[in-house]
N, C-alpha and C positions, 0 to 999 in steps of 0.2 A: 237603188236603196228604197228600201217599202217605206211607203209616207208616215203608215200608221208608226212605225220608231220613230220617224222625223219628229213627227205630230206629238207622242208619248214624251219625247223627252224633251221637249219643247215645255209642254204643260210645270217639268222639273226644272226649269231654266237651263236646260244643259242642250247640245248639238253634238254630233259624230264626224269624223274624218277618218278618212281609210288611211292606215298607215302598213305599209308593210302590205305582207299579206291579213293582219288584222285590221282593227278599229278601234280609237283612240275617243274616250267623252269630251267634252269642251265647256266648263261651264260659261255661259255667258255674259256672266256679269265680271269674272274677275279674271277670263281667258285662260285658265288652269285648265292642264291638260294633263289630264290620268291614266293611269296604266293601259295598255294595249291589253285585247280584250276581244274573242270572239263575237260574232252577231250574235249565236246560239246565247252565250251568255248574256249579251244586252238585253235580249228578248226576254230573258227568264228572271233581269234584277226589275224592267219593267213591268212585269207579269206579279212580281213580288209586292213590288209599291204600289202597282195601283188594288191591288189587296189588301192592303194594309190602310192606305187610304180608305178603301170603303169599309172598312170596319171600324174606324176612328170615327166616319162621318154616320153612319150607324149609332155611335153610342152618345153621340151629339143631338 
């Protein structure tokens, strides 16, 4: 597993587990586990929010 996801969704409170042949989020604080879900995909909802984060923190 590449650190930099581990790391990315960590900073979200959330962690990853392989299920299946996908991967499953996990948020941390209340162990909710959501839809299965390719890497390609994790990589690209992270790629979204930490862009969206820096354009909030831009206008701040």
């Amino acid at each position: 597993m590449d650190i930099d996801i581990i790391s990315g969704l960590y900073h979200y409170g959330l962690t990853i587990i392989k299920y299946e042949q996908d991967y499953c989020l996990v948020d941390l604080k209340t162990q909710e586990v959501y839809e299965k879900m390719s890497i390609y995909y994790i990589r690209r909802l992270l790629r979204s929010w930490n862009k969206h984060r820096k354009n909030i923190e831009n206008v701040i």
